[in-house]
C-alpha atoms as one frame of an Amber mdcrd trajectory, in Angstrom:
protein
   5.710 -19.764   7.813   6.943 -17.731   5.235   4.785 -17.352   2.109   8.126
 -17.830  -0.333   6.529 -14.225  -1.968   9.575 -11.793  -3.008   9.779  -8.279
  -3.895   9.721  -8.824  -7.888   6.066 -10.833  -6.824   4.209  -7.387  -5.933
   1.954  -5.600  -8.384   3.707  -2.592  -8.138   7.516  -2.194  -8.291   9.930
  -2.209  -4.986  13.367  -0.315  -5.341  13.023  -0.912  -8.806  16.618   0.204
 -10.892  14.870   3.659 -11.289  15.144   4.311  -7.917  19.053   5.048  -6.894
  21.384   2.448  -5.732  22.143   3.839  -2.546  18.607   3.939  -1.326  17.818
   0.298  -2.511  19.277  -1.623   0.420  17.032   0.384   3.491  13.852   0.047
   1.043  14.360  -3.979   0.418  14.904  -4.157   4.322  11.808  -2.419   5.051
  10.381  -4.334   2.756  11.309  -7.869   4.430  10.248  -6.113   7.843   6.439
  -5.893   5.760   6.817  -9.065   4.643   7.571 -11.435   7.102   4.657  -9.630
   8.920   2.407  -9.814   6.632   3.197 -13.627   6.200   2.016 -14.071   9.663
  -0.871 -12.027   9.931  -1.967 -14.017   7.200  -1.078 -17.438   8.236  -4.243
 -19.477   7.559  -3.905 -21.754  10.702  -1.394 -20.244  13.134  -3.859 -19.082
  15.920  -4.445 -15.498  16.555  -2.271 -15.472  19.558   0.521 -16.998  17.968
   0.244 -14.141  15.225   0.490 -10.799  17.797   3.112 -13.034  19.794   4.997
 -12.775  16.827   4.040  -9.340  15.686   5.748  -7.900  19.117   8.735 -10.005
  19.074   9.203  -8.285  15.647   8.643  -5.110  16.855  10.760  -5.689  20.043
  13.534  -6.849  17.605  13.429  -3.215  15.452  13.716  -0.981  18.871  16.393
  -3.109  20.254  14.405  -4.894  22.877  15.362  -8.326  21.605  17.192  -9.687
  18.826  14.923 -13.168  18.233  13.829 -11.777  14.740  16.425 -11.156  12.190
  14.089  -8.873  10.349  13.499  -6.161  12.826  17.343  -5.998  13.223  18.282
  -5.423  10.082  15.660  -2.780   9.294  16.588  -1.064  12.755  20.533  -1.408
  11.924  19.426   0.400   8.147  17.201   2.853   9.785  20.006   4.188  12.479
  22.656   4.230   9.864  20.489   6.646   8.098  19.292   8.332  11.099  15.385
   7.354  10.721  12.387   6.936  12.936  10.894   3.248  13.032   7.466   5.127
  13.240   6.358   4.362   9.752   7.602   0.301  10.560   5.451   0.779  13.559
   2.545   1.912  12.031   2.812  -1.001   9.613   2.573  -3.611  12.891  -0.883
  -1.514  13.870  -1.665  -2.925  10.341  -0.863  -5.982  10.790  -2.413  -6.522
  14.165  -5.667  -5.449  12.783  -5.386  -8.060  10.242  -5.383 -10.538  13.255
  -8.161  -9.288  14.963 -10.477  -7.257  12.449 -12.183  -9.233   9.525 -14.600
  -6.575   8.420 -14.832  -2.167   7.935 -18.367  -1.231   8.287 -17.714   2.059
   5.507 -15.381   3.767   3.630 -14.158   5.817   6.114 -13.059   3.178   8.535
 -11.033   1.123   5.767  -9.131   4.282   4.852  -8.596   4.472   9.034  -6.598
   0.870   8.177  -4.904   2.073   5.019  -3.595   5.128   7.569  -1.672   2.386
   8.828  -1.334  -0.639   6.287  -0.244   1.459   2.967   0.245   5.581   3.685
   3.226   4.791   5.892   5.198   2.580   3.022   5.385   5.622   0.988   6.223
   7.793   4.149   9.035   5.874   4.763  10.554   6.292   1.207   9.940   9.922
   1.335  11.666  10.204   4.503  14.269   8.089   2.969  15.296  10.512   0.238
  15.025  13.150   2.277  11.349  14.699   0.787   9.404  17.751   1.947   6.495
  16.441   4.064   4.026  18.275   1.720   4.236  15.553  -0.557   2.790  13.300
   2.135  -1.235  14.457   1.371  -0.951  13.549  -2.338   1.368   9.651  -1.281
  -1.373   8.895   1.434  -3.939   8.866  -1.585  -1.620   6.804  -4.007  -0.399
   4.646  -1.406  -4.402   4.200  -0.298  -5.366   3.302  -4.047  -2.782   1.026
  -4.132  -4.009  -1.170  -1.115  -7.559  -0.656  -2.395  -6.557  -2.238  -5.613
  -4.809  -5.141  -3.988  -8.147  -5.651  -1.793 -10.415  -6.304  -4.766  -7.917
  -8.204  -6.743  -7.800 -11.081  -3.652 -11.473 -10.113  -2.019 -12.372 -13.804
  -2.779  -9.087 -15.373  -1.566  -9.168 -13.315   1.600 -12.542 -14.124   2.751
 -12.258 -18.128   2.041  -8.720 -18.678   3.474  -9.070 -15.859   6.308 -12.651
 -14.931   6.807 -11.435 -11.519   5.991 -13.129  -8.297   3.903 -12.024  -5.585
   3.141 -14.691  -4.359   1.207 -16.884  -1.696   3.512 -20.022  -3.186   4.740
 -21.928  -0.189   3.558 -20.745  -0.538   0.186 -22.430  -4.073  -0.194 -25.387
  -3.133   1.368 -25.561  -0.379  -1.641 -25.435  -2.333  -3.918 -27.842  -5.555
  -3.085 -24.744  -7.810  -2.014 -23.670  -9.806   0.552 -20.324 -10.725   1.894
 -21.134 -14.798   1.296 -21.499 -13.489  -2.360 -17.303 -13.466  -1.921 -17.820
 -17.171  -1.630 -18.799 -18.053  -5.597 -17.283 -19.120  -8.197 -18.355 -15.855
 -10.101 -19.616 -12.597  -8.827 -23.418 -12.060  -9.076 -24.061  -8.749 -10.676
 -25.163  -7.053  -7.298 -21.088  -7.931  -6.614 -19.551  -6.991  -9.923 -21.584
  -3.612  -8.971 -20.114  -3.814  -5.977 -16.552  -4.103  -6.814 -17.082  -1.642
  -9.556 -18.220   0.807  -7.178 -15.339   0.630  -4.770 -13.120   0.834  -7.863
 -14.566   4.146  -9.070 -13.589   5.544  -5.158  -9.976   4.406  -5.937 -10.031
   5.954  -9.406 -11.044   9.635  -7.311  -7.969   8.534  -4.838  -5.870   8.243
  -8.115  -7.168  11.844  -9.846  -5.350  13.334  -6.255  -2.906  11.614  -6.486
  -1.707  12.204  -9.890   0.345  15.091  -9.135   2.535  13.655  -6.807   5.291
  12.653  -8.986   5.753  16.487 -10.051   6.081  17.097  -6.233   9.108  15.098
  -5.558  12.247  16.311  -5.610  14.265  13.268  -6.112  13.990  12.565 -10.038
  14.484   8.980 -10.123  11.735   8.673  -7.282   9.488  10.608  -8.992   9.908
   8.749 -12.123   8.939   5.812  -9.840   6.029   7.273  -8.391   5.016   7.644
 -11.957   5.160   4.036 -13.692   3.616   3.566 -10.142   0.431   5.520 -10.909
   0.428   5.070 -14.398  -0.271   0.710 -13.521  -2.396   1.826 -10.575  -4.524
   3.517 -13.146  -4.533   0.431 -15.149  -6.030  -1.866 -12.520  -8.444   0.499
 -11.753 -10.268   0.334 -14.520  -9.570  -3.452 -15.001 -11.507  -4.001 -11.974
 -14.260  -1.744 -13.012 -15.454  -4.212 -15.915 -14.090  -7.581 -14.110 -15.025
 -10.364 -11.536 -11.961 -10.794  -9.425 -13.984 -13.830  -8.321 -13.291 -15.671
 -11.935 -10.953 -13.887 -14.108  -7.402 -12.563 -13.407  -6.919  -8.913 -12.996
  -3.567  -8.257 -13.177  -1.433  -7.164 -16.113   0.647  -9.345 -18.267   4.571
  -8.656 -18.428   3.744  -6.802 -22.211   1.334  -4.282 -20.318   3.500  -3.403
 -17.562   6.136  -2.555 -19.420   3.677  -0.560 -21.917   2.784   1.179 -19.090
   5.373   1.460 -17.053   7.171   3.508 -20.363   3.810   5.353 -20.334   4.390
   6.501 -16.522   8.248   7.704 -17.476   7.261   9.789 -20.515   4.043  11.367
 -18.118   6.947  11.920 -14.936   8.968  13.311 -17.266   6.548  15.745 -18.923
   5.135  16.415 -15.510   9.068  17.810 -13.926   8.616  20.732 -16.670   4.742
  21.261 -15.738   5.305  21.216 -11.716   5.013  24.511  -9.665   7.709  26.326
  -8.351   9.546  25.683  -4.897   7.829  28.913  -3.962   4.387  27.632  -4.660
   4.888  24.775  -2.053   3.472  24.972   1.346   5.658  24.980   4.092   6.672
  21.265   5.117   4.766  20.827   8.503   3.204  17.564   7.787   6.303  15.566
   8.999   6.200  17.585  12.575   2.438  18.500  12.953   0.639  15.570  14.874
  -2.331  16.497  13.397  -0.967  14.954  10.045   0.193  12.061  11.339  -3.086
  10.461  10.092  -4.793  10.956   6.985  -7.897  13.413   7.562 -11.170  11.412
   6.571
């Protein structure tokens, strides 16, 4: 059942070599956690029940309520030698449940309610994981938000003929002229290239937000991370303003990501000497205030 899709298969780098060695193995095991759920939840014939039967046994298997899913135990063995919470893991599994049992978000609001759970808490973690101020959570919840957005539009069609699933607000068609059978075609109408473009421009505000969160992280390797991470987010962005997901490929050839993956070092490096001082930072309650636990919409 499992899609054969590896960490060097993602758009965006995972515990690439600029982050440190020692922090590699916990974010490549929270990483197969993701996977293998998000493998199931997008299984195109294994029925729904099948799917959250699954989903719990993986979840029982990272709190130590079972061992049937080698997955959960080695993320919960990783998080315990490093003294972690398996909240952000957990929050993940809302995600993924959602995925079973939700096929459509009726604005923009409520599908950056599911990116609360399916992308803020993947950046969360690796915060957490180099020991980062909470404060820098507000600024990863948009890039990590922009991120899923992006990876919405670039498989809109492929999710709603293999899954019956959009992620594209309901509003945001109804905007524009379009329908969700538009996803169906073999090229977008115009009402859906509008359509697409549109939801692109709201990721390229999440992006202006988020672009001083490298400058806010402590860890410099991280931060350079965060940066080549922006810097292709930015990229895609306005790829998908101009282009039908629906017939051409939007994703960057190995030439571009390196281009601007260099381009994201040089602006993380420029950015260390530009960021405010420790001073300037507000104090780190977002880690212990429940009120942050979710992203404010």
């Amino acid at each position: 059942m499992r899609s054969g899709k590896g960490s060097h298969d993602e758009n965006f780098p995972v515990a690439s070599w600029i982050v440190h060695p020692r922090y590699r193995p916990a974010i490549l095991a929270f990483y197969e956690f993701v996977r293998v759920a998000d493998d199931i939840a997008d299984h195109p014939s294994l029925p729904e029940a099948e799917k959250l039967a699954f989903l719990d046994r993986l979840e029982g298997s990272l709190l130590g309520r079972g061992s049937s899913e080698p997955q959960g135990v080695a993320l919960k063995i990783a998080l315990a030698d490093r003294a972690l919470s398996p909240r952000h893991a957990r929050d993940l599994l809302t995600a993924f449940r959602l995925d079973v049992t939700k096929r459509r978000y009726a604005d923009f609001s409520d599908l950056m309610d599911y990116c609360s759970y399916s992308a803020m808490p993947v950046g969360r973690f690796v915060l957490d994981l180099h020991g980062e101020r909470g404060t820098t959570w507000d600024a990863n919840d948009q890039l990590c938000a922009a991120l899923q957005i992006i990876n919405h539009l670039q498989d809109c069609a492929k999710d709603y003929r293999a899954l019956d699933r959009v992620y594209i607000p309901l509003d945001t068609f109804a905007a524009h002229g379009a329908a969700v059978e538009d996803l169906g075609a073999e090229r977008a109408s115009p009402a859906l290239k509008a359509c697409i473009a549109g939801l692109a421009d709201r990721t390229a505000g999440l992006l202006d937000e988020s672009r001083v969160f490298s400058s806010l992280i402590r860890d410099r390797r991280l931060a350079l991370e965060v940066a080549v991470i922006q810097s292709l987010a930015e990229r895609l962005t306005a790829m998908l303003k101009v282009r039908d997901p629906l017939s051409e490929r939007v994703h960057l050839a190995k030439p571009e990501v390196a281009a601007r993956g260099l381009l994201g070092i040089v602006r993380g490096i420029l950015g260390r000497f530009r960021r405010p001082p420790v001073a300037a930072v507000l104090p780190d309650t977002a880690s212990t205030d429940p009120s942050n636990q979710r992203r404010r919409t």
